[in-house]
Structure formats: structure tokens, C-alpha cells
C-alpha positions as CSV (number, residue, x, y, z in Angstrom):
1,X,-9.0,-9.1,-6.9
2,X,-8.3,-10.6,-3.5
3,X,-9.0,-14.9,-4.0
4,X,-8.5,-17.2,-0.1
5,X,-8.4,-20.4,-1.4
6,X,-6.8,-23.6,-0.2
7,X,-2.7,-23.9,0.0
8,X,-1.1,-26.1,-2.6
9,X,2.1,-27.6,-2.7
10,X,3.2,-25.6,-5.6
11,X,2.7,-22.4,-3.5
12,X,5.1,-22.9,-0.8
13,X,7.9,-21.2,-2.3
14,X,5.9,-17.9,-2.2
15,X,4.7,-18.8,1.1
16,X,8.2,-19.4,2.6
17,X,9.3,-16.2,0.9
18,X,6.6,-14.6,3.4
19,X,6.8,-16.4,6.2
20,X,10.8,-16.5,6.4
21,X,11.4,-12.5,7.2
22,X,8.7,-12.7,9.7
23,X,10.0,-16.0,11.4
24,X,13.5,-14.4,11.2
25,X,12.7,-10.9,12.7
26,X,11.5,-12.5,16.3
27,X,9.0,-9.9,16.9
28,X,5.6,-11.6,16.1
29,X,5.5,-15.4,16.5
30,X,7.9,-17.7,19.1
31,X,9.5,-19.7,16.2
32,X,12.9,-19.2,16.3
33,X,14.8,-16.6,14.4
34,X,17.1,-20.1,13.1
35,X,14.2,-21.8,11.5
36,X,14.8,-23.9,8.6
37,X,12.3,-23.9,5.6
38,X,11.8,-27.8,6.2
39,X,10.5,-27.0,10.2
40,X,9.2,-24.4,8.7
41,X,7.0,-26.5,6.9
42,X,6.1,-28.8,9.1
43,X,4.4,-25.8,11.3
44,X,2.6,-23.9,8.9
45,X,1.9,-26.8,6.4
46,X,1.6,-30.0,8.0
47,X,0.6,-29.6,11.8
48,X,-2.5,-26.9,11.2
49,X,-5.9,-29.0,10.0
50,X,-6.1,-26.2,7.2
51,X,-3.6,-23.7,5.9
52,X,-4.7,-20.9,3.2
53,X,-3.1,-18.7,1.0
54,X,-4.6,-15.2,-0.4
55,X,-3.8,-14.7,-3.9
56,X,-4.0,-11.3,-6.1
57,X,-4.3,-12.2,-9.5
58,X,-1.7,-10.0,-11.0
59,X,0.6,-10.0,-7.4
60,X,0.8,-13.4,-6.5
61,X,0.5,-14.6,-2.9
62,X,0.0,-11.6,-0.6
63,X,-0.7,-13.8,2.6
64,X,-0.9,-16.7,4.3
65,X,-2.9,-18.7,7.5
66,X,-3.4,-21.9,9.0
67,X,-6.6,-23.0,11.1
68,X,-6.7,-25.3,13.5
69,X,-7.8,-26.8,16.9
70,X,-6.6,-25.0,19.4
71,X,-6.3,-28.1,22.1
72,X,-7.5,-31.4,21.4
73,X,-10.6,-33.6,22.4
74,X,-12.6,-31.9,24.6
75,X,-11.0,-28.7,23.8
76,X,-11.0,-29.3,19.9
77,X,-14.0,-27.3,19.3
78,X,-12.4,-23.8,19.2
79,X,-9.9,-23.3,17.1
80,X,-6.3,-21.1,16.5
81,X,-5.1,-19.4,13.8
82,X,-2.0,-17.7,12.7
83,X,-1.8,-14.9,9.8
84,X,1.4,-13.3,8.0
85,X,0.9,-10.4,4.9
86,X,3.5,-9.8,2.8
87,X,5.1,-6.7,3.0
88,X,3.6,-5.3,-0.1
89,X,-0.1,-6.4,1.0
90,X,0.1,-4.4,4.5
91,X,-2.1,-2.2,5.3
92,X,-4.6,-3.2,2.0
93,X,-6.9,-4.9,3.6
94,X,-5.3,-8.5,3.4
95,X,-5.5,-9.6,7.2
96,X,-8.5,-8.7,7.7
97,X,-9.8,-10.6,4.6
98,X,-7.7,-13.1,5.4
99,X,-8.9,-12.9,9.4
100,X,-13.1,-12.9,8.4
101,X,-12.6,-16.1,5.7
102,X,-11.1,-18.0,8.8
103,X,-13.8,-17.5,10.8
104,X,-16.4,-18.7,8.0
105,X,-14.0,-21.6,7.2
106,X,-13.8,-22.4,11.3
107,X,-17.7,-22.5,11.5
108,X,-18.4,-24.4,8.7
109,X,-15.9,-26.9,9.7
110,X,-17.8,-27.1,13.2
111,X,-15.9,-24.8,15.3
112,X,-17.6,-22.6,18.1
113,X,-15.0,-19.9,19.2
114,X,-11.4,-18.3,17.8
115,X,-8.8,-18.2,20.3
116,X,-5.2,-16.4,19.5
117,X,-2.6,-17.6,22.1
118,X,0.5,-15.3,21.8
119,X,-0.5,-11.9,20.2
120,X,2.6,-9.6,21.1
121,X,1.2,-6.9,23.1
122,X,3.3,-4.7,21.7
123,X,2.3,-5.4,17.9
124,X,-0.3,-2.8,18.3
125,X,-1.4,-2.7,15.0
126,X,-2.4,-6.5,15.4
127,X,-4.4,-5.8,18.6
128,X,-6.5,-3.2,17.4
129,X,-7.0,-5.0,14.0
130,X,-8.2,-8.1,16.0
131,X,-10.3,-5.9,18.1
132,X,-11.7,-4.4,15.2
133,X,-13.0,-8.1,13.7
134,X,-14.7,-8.4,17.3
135,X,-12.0,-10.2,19.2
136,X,-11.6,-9.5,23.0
137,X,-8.3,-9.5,25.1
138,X,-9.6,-12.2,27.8
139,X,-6.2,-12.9,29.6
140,X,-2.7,-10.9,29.3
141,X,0.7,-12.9,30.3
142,X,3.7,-11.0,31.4
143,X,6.8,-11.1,29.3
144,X,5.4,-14.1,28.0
145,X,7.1,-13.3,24.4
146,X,11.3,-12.7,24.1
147,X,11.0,-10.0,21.4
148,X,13.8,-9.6,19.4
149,X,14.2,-5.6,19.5
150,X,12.5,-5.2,22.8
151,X,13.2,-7.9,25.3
152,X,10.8,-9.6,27.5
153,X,7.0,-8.1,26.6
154,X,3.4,-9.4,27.6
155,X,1.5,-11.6,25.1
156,X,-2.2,-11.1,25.1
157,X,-4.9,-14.2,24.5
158,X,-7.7,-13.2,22.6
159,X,-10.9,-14.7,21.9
160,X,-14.0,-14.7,19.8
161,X,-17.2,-16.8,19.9
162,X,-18.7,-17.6,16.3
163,X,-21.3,-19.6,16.9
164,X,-23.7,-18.7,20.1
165,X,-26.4,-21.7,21.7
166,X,-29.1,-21.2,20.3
167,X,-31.9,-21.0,23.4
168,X,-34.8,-23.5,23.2
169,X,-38.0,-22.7,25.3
């Protein structure tokens, strides 16, 4: 059984041991391929108002996200998020677990509206999944993301609203 809860200090060596091959392979997020485990740390840990970890009981940590605001002040009230899977937990259902407790986390935390900045166009299997949980490609930046295998490829921005204005009469 799947369990989101909160990160912990005691579970960032799992957490490095996912997000290191990702970092590494350049094909998914603009860190570079050189990060250390300490910078590391400081990005997925530190900088994001929230980071999670999702936990199988007999597996360990399958996957990992942060939340955050996506700009600050008068931007603050839609936030980011980032996602990795282990290897083992892909195509199980972990991301989009992972992807709906983010957006009950973000509204309960006051946020309006999900935005994803940098979603490699070519990680197709991302796309659709976000499309799936109801996000929509809003703007798409050419070769906005130096992928490691493939060279200079667009990056979409995606968006969501979670929480619609409620219409008084």
C-alpha cells in the first residue's frame, strides 16, 4: 500500500538514490548532470515550501515531490511542483498518486492553480500523464530544454486551476 506523507530527514538517502540517476541523465529537469547531493539538497529539500515522499510499505520510497509557489507575492498563490518515481515504481501508478495528493496538499494550503514550468516536450509519457490529471499545455517554448540525448527540444508550460471563484449573485 501506497502512503504520501511528509519528507523526513532520515529519508534522504533513499530520496538521493532517486533523484541522483534522474538529475544525472539530463533528459527531464535543467539541474545539471554534475550535481552534488549537498545542492542537491538544497533544491529538493530546502528551497520547495513542502517536499513529500511516497512510501510502499514493504518497498521503501518509490517517489518523491516538492510543492511550492511558483513566483512570489502577488504570484504566490499558484504553485509548482516537481515529481521523480523510482525506476521500480514506473508505470504503477506512483505519479499520478503522487501528482492528485499535490493538488489536495496545494489547496489546502491556499493555493488556486498548478503550474509546471519546464515539462520536456519530448517526455511524452509525462505530457499525456499530466494531461490525463486535467492539466493543459498553455504555452510551448522552443528548445527551451538542452536534452542530453537529443539536443535543443521545446519545453511546454502546463497549467491547472484547483480552486474556481465561486460566483455570488
Amino acid at each position: 500500500m501506497l502512503e504520501i506523507r511528509y519528507f523526513s530527514d532520515d529519508d534522504w538517502a533513499d530520496t538521493w538514490k532517486i533523484l541522483e540517476p534522474v538529475f544525472r541523465a539530463g533528459t527531464t529537469y535543467p539541474y545539471s548532470p554534475t550535481i552534488d547531493e549537498d545542492e542537491a539538497y538544497q533544491i529538493w529539500i530546502n528551497n520547495p515550501a513542502h517536499t513529500y515522499v511516497a512510501v510502499d510499505s514493504n518497498l521503501g520510497i518509490l517517489g518523491t515531490y516538492y510543492l511550492k509557489p511558483n513566483q512570489p507575492d502577488l504570484g504566490s498563490h499558484v504553485c509548482n511542483c516537481g515529481y521523480v518515481v523510482s525506476p521500480q515504481a514506473r508505470g504503477r501508478g506512483t505519479a499520478t498518486a503522487m501528482c492528485k495528493h499535490s493538488q489536495q496538499e496545494a489547496v489546502k494550503l491556499g493555493y488556486t492553480a498548478m503550474q509546471f514550468n519546464l515539462v520536456v516536450a519530448v517526455n511524452e509519457v509525462a505530457v499525456r500523464l499530466w494531461q490525463k490529471l486535467g492539466f493543459e499545455i498553455v504555452g510551448t517554448l522552443p528548445d527551451a530544454f538542452r536534452h542530453a540525448d537529443q539536443g535543443l527540444v521545446d519545453a511546454h508550460v502546463m497549467y491547472k486551476r484547483l480552486v474556481f471563484p465561486t460566483v455570488t449573485s
